[in-house]
Every structure is written in structure tokens, then in C-alpha cells.
C-alpha positions in Angstrom: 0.0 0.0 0.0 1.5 3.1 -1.1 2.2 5.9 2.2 1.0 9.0 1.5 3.1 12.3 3.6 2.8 16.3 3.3 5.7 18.4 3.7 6.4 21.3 5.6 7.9 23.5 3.4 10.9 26.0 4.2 9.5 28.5 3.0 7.7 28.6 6.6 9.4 29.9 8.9 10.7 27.3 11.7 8.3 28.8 14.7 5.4 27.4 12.6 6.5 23.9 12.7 5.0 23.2 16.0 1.5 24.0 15.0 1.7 21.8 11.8 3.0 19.0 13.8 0.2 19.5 16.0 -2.5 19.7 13.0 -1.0 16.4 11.2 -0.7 14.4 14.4 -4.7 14.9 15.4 -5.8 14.6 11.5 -3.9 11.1 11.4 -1.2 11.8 8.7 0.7 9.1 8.2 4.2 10.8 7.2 5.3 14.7 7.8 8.5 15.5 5.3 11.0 18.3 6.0 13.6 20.0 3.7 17.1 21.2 4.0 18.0 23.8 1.7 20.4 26.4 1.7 19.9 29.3 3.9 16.8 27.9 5.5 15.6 25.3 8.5 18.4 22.5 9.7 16.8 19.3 8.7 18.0 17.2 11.5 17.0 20.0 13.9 13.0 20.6 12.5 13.0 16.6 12.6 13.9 16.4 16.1 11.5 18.9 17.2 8.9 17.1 15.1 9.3 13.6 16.3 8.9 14.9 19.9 6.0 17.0 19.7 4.3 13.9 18.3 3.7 10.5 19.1 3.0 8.7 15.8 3.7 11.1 13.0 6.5 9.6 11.1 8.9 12.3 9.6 11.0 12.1 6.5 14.1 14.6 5.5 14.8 15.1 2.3 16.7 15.9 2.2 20.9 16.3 3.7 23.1 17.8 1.1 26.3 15.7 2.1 28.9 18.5 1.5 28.0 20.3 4.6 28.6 17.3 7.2 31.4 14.8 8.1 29.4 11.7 7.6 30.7 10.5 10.8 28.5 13.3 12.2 25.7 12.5 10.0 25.5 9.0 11.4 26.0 10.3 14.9 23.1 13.0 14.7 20.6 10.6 12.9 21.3 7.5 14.9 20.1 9.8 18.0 17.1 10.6 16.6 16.4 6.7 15.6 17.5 5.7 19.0 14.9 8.0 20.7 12.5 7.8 18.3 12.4 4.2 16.6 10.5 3.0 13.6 9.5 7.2 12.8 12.4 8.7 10.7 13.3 8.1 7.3 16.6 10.0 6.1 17.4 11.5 2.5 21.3 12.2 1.4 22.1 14.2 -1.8 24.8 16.0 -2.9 23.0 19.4 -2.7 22.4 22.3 -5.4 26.2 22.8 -6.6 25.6 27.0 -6.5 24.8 26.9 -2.9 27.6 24.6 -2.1 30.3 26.8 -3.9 28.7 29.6 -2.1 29.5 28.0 1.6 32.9 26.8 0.5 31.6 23.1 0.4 31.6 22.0 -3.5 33.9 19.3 -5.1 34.7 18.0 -8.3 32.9 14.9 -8.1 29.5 15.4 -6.5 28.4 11.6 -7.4 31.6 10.5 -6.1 31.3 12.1 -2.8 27.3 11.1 -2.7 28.3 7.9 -3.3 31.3 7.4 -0.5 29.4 9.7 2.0 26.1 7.2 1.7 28.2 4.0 2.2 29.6 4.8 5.2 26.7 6.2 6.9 25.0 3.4 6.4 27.3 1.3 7.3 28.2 3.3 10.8 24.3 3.3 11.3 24.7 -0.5 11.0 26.7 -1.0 13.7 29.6 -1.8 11.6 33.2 -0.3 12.1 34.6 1.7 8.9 37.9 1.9 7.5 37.6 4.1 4.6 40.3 6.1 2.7 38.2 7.4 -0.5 38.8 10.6 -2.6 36.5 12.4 0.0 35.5 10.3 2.7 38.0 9.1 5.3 37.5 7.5 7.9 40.2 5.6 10.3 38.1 2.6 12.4 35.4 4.8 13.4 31.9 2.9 15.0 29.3 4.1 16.7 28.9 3.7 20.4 25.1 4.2 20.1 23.7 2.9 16.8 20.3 2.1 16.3 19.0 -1.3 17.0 16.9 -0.8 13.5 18.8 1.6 11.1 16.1 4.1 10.1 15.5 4.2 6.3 17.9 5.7 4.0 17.1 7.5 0.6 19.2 8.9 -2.1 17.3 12.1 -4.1 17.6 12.2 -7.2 16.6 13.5 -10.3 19.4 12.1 -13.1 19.3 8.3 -14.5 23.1 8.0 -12.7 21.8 9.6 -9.7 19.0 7.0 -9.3 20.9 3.9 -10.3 23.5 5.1 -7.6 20.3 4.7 -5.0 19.0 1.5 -6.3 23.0 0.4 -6.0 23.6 1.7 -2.5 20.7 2.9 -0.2 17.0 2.0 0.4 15.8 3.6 -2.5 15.3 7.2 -4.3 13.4 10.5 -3.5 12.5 11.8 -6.9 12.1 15.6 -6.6 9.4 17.4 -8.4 7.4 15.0 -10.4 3.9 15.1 -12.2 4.4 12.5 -14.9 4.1 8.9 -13.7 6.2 7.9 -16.5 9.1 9.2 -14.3 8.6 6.8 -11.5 8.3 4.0 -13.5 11.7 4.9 -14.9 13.3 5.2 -11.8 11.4 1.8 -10.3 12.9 -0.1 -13.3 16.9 1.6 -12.3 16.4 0.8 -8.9 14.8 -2.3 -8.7 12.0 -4.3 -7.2 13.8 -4.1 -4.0 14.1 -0.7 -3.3 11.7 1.6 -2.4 10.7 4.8 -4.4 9.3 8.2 -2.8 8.1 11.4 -4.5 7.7 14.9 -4.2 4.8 16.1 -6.0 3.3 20.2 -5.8 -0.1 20.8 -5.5 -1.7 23.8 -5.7 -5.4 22.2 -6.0 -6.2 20.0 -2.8 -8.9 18.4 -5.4 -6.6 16.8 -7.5 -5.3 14.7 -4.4 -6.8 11.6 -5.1 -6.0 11.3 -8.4 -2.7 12.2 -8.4 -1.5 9.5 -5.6 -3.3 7.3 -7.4 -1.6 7.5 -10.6 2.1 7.8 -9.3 0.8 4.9 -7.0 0.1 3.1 -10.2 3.6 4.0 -11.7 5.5 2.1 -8.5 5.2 4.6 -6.3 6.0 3.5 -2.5 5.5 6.6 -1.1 4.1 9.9 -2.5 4.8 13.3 -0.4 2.5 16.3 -1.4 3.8 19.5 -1.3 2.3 23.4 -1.7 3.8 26.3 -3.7 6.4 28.5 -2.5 3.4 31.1 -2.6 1.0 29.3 -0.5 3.1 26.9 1.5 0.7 26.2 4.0 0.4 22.1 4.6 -3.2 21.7 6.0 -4.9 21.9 3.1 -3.6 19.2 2.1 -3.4 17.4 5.1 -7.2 17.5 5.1 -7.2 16.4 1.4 -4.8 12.9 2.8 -6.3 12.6 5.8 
């Protein structure tokens, strides 16, 4: 059964996010999806004051532009929150809009190179396991975490490029496709990534009526899980909320 969430956009500023918690947690919303883009909300920060000013609500982040954090840290921060709050978070890496990146000092040559190295070990730290890892970015000298989670939460790749979602079919629990309308682009991507691996999507909505149809045809497409989102004008979620729920 495909998982239907709404996302709390950025453009909203952070004193808000209580409130929507609030709203989605007593309409029943399965699934409340942060961002994390340059200059706005930290991801892991909105997620951890979402998960505990709820009970239920399961929050995604999509996503974590791997240039701004060791993935040492990475692991550490999210394997908190799964610790504290099992079973609720699902995580997103990507390697972030390149402009913004050059613009905090962060960028490198090889974006899918450092996506790729910075998702392997986090997962693998979030495993339990002990890394060794000299790559061309990542390096890491025996490092394991004294706290991970007994269930690793789930871990996403976004993605928008054929290589891009391969690369999540090859090394995470799926892809978060960014932005999509046409159902013909998740059947793409569930035919790069596989049977095995899941595939979420962000889809804008400026008409709450078109709800239903529009889960129900990316549903059709392969679709795991389908996260509604408003325009940058109108970001407000309950609208929609009320449309899922």
C-alpha cells in the first residue's frame, strides 16, 4: 500500500512547525516530510522537534546535502534521533544544489563520487559496523558508533538524473524523486532501482482536489510513497493534510 506524507515546506518559517506537527498528528497523517536547503531550516533540527511534539507522526528529511557534514557526524546526529524515536524517521542524502555549495565553500569535483562514498559509510556506521575508509572524499580511520540504532532508520538517495538514481538502487533504500507530475518518471526510476528498493516522490499541489488522483496515478507508476507538497506562494500544509487525511 502506497504511504501518503505532506511536507512542511521551508519557506515557513521554523516557529510554525510546532503548529503543523500538532494539525497532522490529530488529523492522522501518516508521514510529515521536512527540507534542507540552503539558507533555510536545519533538517536534523526541524525533525527532532517534530518527532517529539508527536507520538505517531513519522517524519522524512529530504533531504541532507552531504557536503555540509562529516558523515561521521551524520551518522551520529541521525542514529540519535532513531535511538529515541524508533520505527519514525526516514533519512534523505544528496549532494545538494552545486551553487549553494560553492557559495559556503563546500563544493567538489565529483559530486556523485562524494554522494556515493558519504552514503556508504553512513549506512554502514548506522549498521553497527566499524569503517575503514580512505576514498577521494570520505576518510575514515576505524570509526563505530557507540550508540547505533537497533533498527537503522531508512535511508534514501534524491535524485533527479538516470546515474543519480541507479546510484540509489545500487547503495541505499531507494530514491526521493524531486518534483514530479508525470508517472512515467517513477516507472523509470522503479525499473533503475529495482524491485527491492523503495521509491518516494515529491509532487506540488496547488489544488487540494486533485489529491486523489494524483496518488493514485504515481501509486500506479510504482510509487511506495508519494509526499505532497504546496507552492512557495501558499506553503501552507493543512490543506492538504485535510485532502490525505
Amino acid at each position: 500500500m502506497t504511504a501518503v506524507g505532506v511536507v512542511f515546506r521551508p519557506q515557513s518559517p521554523p516557529e510554525e512547525l510546532r503548529s503543523v506537527v500538532e494539525y497532522a498528528e490529530q488529523a492522522g497523517l501518516a508521514e510529515l516530510w521536512l527540507w534542507e536547503d540552503c539558507f533555510l531550516e536545519g533538517g536534523l533540527t526541524a525533525a527532532a522537534l517534530a518527532l517529539a511534539w508527536s507520538t505517531r507522526l513519522r517524519v522524512g528529511v529530504g533531504l541532507l546535502p552531504v557536503p555540509l557534514r562529516n558523515p561521521a557526524l551524520a551518522a551520529m546526529e541521525i542514529a540519535t534521533l532513531a535511538r529515541v524515536f524508533p520505527d519514525r524517521l526516514t533519512m534523505v542524502l544528496g549532494h545538494g544544489v552545486q551553487d549553494w555549495m560553492a557559495q559556503v565553500g563546500a563544493a567538489v569535483e565529483s559530486p556523485m563520487t562524494l554522494l556515493r562514498e558519504h552514503t556508504v559509510a553512513v549506512r554502514a556506521l548506522l549498521a553497527g559496523e566499524t569503517v575503514d575508509v580512505s576514498g577521494r572524499y570520505v576518510h575514515l580511520d576505524r570509526v563505530a558508533l557507540d550508540w547505533p540504532p537497533a533498527t537503522p532508520p531508512t535511508l534514501l538517495i534524491g535524485a533527479r538524473g538516470p546515474r543519480s538514481v541507479a546510484l540509489a538502487g545500487e547503495v541505499s533504500d531507494g530514491v526521493l524523486l524531486d518534483s514530479v507530475v508525470d508517472p512515467a518518471v517513477v516507472r523509470r526510476a522503479r525499473e533503475l532501482v529495482g524491485p527491492d528498493r523503495q521509491v518516494a516522490v515529491y509532487t506540488e499541489i496547488s489544488d487540494p482536489a486533485v489529491v486523489s488522483d494524483r496518488v493514485a496515478e504515481l501509486a500506479d507508476a510504482g510509487a511506495d510513497t508519494v509526499i505532497l507538497q504546496a507552492t512557495e506562494h501558499d506553503p501552507d500544509p493543512r490543506p492538504l493534510i485535510d485532502a490525505v487525511t
